[in-house]
VMD Tcl script that draws the C-alpha trace (Angstrom):
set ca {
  {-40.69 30.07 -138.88}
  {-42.23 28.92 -135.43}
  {-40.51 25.31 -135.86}
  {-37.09 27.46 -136.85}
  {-37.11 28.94 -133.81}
  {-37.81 26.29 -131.87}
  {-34.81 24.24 -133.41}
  {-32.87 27.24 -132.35}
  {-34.19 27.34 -128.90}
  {-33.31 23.79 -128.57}
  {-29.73 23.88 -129.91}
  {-28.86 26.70 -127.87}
  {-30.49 24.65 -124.59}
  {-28.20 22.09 -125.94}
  {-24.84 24.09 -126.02}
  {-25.50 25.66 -122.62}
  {-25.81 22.14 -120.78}
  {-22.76 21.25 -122.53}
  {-21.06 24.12 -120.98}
  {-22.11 23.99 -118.31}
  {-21.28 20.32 -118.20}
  {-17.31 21.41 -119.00}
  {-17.30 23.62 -116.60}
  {-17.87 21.03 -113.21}
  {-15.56 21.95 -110.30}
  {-12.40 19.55 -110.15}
  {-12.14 18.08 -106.57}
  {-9.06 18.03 -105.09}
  {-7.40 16.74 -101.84}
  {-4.57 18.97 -101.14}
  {-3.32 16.59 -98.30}
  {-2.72 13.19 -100.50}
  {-1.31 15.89 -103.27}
  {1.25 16.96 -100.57}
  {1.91 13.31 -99.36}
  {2.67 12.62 -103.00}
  {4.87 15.85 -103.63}
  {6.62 14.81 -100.23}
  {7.45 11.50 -101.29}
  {9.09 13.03 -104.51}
  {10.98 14.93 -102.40}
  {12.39 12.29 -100.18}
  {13.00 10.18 -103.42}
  {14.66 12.42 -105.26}
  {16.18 14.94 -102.58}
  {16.68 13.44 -99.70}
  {17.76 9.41 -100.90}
  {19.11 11.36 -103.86}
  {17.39 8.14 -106.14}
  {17.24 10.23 -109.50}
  {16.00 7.27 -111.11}
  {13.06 6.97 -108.48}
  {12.13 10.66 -108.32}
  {11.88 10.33 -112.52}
  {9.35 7.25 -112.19}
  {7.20 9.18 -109.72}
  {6.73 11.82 -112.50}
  {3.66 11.99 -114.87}
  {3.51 10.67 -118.04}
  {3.24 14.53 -119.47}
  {6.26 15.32 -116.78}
  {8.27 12.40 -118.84}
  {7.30 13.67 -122.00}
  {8.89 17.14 -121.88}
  {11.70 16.43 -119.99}
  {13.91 12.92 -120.73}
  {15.97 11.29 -117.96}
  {19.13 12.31 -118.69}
  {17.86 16.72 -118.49}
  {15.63 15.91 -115.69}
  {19.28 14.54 -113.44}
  {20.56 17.03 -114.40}
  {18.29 19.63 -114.01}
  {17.99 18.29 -110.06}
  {21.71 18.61 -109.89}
  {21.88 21.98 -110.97}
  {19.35 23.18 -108.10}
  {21.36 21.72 -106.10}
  {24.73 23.16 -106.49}
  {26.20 22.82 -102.87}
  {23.77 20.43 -101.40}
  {20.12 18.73 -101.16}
  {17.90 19.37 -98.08}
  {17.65 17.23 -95.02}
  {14.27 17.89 -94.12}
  {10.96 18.75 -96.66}
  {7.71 20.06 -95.53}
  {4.60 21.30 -96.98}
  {3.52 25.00 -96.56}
  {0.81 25.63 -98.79}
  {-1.28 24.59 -101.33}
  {-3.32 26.23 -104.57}
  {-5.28 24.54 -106.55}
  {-5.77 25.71 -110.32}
  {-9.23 26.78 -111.07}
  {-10.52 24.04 -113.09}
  {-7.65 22.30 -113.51}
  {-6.71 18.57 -113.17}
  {-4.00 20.39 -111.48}
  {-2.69 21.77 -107.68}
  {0.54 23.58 -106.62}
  {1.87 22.43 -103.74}
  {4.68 24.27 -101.69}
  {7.33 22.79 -100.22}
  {10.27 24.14 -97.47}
  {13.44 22.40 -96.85}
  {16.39 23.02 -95.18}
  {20.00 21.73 -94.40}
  {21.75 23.70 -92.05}
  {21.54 27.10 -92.92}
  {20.91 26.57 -96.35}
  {16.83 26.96 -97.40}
  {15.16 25.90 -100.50}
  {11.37 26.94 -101.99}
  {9.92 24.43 -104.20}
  {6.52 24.95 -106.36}
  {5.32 21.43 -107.68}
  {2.72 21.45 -110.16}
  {0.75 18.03 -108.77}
  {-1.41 16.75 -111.77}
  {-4.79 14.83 -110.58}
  {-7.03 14.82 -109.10}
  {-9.34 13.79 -105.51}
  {-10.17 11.05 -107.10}
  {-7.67 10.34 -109.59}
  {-4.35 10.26 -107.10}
  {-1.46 12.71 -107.93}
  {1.37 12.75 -109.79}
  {4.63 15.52 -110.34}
  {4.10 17.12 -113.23}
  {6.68 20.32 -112.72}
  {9.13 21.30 -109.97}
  {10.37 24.81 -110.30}
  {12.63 25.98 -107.36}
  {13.25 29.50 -106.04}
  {12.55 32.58 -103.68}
  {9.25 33.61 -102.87}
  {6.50 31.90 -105.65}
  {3.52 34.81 -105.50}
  {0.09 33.32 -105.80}
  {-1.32 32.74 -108.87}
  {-4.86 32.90 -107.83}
  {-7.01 33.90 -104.88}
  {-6.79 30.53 -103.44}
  {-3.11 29.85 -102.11}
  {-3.55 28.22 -98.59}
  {-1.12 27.61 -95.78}
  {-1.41 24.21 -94.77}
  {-2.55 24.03 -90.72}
  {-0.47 22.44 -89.79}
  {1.99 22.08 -92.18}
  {2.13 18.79 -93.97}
  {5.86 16.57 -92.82}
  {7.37 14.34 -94.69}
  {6.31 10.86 -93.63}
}
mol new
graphics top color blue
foreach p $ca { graphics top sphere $p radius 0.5 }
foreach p [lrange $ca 0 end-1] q [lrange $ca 1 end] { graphics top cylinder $p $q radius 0.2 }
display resetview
């Protein structure tokens, strides 16, 4: 009975570190995940290089959306015109995640556009785009949506 309970002592010692082992903090650098979602944006929005906006995706980007949807997918936010100028507003990184929004501004002329990239990586890793969704006002997902001070310009 004694050595019974000591097995289960030790097994439940033994799921706890591995918990707590799964659940480390993800670093991330929300500056070199903005650089990266900026040069997206000058690839594929600015130089209008389709083909060079696709290679800067993710591999799990690439796997849910092919070439051919993701040009035209671009083209369809883009109805009248791209931007002229991208910056970085704000960041918010996913609790846990190898994962960071990043929020972009751009304008041309009058026109404005919002951007939410979903930035897959990690600190230590490097980023990659792994989701652009484009519209009005994104609300924050968490308690930890930043502004960037200052904001983060396209190099």
């Amino acid at each position: 009975m004694v050595l019974r309970k000591k097995g289960l002592y030790c097994l439940t010692l033994a799921l706890i570190a591995t918990f707590i082992g799964c659940a480390q903090s993800v670093k991330h650098d929300e500056a070199l995940a903005a650089k990266r979602a900026l040069e997206f944006a000058r690839a594929t929005f600015l130089e209008k290089d389709l083909d060079k906006g696709y290679s800067l995706l993710a591999a799990g980007g690439k796997r849910h959306i092919p070439l051919d949807k993701f040009k035209q997918t671009m083209t369809a936010m883009h109805p009248r015109s791209y931007p002229d100028t991208v910056i970085a507003i704000e960041y918010e990184p996913m609790s846990g995640e190898n994962a960071i929004y990043i929020f972009l501004t751009a304008r041309n002329g009058e026109e404005q556009f919002n951007y939410r990239v979903t930035m897959e990586g990690t600190a230590d890793t490097d980023y990659q785009v792994l989701k652009i969704d484009q519209g009005g006002g994104f609300s924050a997902l968490s308690n930890k949506k930043r502004p960037f001070k200052p904001t983060i310009v396209m190099p």
